[in-house]
N, C-alpha and C positions, 0 to 999 in steps of 0.2 A: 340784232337777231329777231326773230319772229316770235316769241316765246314758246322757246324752247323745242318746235318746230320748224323744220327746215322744207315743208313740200309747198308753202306758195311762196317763199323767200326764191325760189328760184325761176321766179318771174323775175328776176333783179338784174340779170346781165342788158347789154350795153349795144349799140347804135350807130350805124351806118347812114342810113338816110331815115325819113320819118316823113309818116301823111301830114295834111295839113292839122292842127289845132280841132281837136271837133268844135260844133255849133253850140252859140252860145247857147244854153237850153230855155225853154219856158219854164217857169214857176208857175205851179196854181198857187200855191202859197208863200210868199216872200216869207225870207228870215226877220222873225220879231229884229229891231234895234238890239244890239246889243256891240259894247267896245273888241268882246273877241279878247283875239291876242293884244290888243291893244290897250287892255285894261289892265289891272290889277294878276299877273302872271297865275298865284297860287288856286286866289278868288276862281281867274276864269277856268285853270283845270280841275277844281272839285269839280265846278259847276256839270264838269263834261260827266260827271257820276249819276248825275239827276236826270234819269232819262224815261220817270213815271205817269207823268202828264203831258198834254198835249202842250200844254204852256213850258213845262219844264224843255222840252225836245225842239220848241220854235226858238229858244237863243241859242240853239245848237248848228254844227253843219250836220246836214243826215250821217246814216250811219250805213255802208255796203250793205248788199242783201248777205243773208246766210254764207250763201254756199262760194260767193266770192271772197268774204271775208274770211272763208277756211280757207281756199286756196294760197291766199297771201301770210295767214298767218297760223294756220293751223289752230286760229280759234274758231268757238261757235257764238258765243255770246255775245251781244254789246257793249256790258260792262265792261268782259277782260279787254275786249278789244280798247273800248277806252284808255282803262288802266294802262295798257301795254303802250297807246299814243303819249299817254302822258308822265309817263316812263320816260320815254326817247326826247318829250321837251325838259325834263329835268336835267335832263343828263345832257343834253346840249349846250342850254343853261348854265351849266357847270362848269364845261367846258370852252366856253365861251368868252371873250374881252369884253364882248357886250352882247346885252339881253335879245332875246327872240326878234321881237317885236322891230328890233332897229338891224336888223339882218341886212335889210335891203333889197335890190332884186335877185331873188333868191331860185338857183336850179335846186330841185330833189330828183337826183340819181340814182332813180328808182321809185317811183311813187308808189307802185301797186296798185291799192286802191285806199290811198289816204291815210294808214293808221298816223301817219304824221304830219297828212295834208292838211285833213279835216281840224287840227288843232289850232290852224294858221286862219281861223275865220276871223274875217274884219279884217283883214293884211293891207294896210295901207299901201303895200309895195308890190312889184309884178312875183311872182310868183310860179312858176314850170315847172312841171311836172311829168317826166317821161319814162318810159315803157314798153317793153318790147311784147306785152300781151295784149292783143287789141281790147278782151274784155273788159282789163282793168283801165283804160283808156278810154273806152266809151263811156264806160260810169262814173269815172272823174270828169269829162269833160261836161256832163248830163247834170251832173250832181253835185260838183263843188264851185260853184260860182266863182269864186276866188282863183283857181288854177287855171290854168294853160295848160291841155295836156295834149301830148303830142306821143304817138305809136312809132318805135324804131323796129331796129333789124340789129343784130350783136356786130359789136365790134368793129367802128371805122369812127371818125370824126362826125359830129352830129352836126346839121347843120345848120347852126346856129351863128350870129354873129360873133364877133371878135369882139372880148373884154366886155362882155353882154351881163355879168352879174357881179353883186358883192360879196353872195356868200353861196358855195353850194355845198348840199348835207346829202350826204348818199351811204344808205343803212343797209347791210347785205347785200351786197355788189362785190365788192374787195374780196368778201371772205368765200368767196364763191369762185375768181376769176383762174384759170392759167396766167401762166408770167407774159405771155408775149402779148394777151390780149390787157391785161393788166397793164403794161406800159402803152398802149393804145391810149389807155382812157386818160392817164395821168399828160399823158403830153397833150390831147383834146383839152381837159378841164384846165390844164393851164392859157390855153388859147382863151377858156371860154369866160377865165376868172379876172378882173378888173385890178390894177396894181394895187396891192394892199387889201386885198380882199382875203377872207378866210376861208376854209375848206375844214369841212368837220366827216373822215371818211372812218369808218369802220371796220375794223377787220379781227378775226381769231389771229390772236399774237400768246404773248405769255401765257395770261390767267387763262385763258380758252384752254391750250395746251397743254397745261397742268390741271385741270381741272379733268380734261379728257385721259390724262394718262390714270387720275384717282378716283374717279365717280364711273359707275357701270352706266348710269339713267345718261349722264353727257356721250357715252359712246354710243348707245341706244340710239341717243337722239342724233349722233352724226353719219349711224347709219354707214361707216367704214369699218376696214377690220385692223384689230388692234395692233397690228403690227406697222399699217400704215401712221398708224397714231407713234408709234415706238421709232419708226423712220423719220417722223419731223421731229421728235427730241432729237436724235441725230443729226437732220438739218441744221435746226437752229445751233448746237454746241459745236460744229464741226464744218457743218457745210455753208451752202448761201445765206441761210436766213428764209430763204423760200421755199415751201412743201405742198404740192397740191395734187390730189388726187381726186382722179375725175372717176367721176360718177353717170351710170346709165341711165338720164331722164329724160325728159321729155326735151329739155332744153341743150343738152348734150347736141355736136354735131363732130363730123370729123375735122371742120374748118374751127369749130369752137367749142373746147371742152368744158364741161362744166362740173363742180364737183365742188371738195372742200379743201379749204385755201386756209394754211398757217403762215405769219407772216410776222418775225423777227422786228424790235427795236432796232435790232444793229442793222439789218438789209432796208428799214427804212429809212435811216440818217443816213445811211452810205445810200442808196440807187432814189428815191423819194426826192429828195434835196437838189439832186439832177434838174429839177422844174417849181419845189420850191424851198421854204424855208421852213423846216419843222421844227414848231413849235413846243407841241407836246407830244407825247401818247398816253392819254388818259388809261389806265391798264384797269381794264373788267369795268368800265364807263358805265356798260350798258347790261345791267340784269349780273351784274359781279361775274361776266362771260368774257362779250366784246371790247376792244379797245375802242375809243375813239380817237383816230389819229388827227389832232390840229395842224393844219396848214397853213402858212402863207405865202400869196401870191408877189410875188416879186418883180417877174420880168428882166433877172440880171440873167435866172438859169441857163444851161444847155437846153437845147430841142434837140 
């Protein structure tokens, strides 16, 4: 989740076709040396706190301008923004067989504009990052040396090659989707994920939904009315497992609703496991909110 804000999280849905990659950019000033993600984990995310000097901010990736970084996260700062990137590698981390650094070539299903790119500086491995807001795509493509970012369109097969990555992590996408567009993606990223590859996807399951049916500030912030919140209790005890209710943004269309997505342990070992093998569901992963659900790629599933 975005902290705690849901209006630039919904630059997060999903992909049909896509422009080319943008241009590699110019640098007037390269990034000082430094190992990045490749160093010492804990060492390199303080570091991403120190952003007072000009020496402190040249072993960093830049940082979004202002007003993009609210759109993606409903922050305004650099540091929260920090904190909230470096949030999402802890908690990866976590949930993880193995560390950041040895991910491999890595999709982000959903990049925005990097709260979780940017942490991946120094990535010895490929790296893609996609996007269905051309903004946020111009300025990863400009600004993160390290990414591949590529501009989609919601909902079809991105077109990317077959068994093209090891690991892909996509943060506020799931908890966003309808169901039909939501099996969309999961039988793509199975196309797009390499045998034995993991998948770290995210979504409001349990602790989201308990949390939404007892705190006023989480309804606030989901911005639906409480009844609909009162109808996925009833999903999950009774129905599918599945609850989404769409919402009027920007990103809404009649071909693909957009909105807010609850989404059951049990509807993901039953319909999830279809494409691959679940692992875990990290329950409130991310900000004691989100789950992280762990995947793995198989290639025995159904298509």
């Amino acid at each position: 989740m975005k902290g705690f804000s849901f209006q630039g999280l919904k630059a997060a849905v999903w992909a049909q076709r896509f422009d080319a990659p943008s241009a590699t950019p110019e640098f007037s000033e390269p990034l000082a040396s430094t190992p990045g993600i490749n160093g010492d984990l804990e060492e390199w995310l303080q570091s991403n706190l120190a952003t007072q000097t000009p020496a402190d901010r040249a072993r960093l990736a830049p940082f979004p301008p202002a007003e993009l970084m609210h759109n993606t996260s409903g922050l305004m700062s650099e540091q929260d923004f920090a904190r909230h990137g470096i949030d999402l590698v802890r908690a990866l981390a976590k949930a993880s067989p193995r560390p950041p650094a040895q991910f491999g070539d890595l999709l982000d299903f959903g990049v925005g504009v990097g709260r979780l790119a940017r942490l991946f500086h120094g990535y010895d491995h490929r790296y893609v990052g996609v996007d269905i807001d051309r903004r946020h795509v111009n300025w990863i493509g400009s600004s993160l040396r390290h990414v591949e970012a590529y501009h989609t369109q919601p909902a079809a097969p991105l077109p990317l090659a077959d068994q093209s990555f090891d690991t892909v992590v996509s943060i506020s996408v799931f908890s966003h989707l309808c169901e039909a567009d939501q099996l969309i993606h999961l039988a793509d990223l199975s196309r797009l994920t390499r045998p034995g590859g993991y998948l770290f996807l995210s979504v409001h399951g349990q602790r989201a939904l308990t949390r939404a049916l007892t705190e006023t500030k989480i309804v606030d912030m989901l911005s639906i009315p409480t009844w609909d919140i009162e109808r996925a209790r009833r999903v999950f005890e009774y129905g599918s497992g599945y609850s989404f209710v769409v919402q009027a943004g920007h990103l809404t269309t009649d071909e693909h609703p957009y909105g807010i997505t609850f989404i059951s342990e049990r509807y993901i070992r039953s319909v999830w496991s279809r494409w691959f093998e679940v692992v875990d569901v990290a329950s409130g992963a991310i900000h004691d909110f989100q789950d992280i659900v762990v995947l793995k790629a198989t290639h025995a599933a159904s298509r």
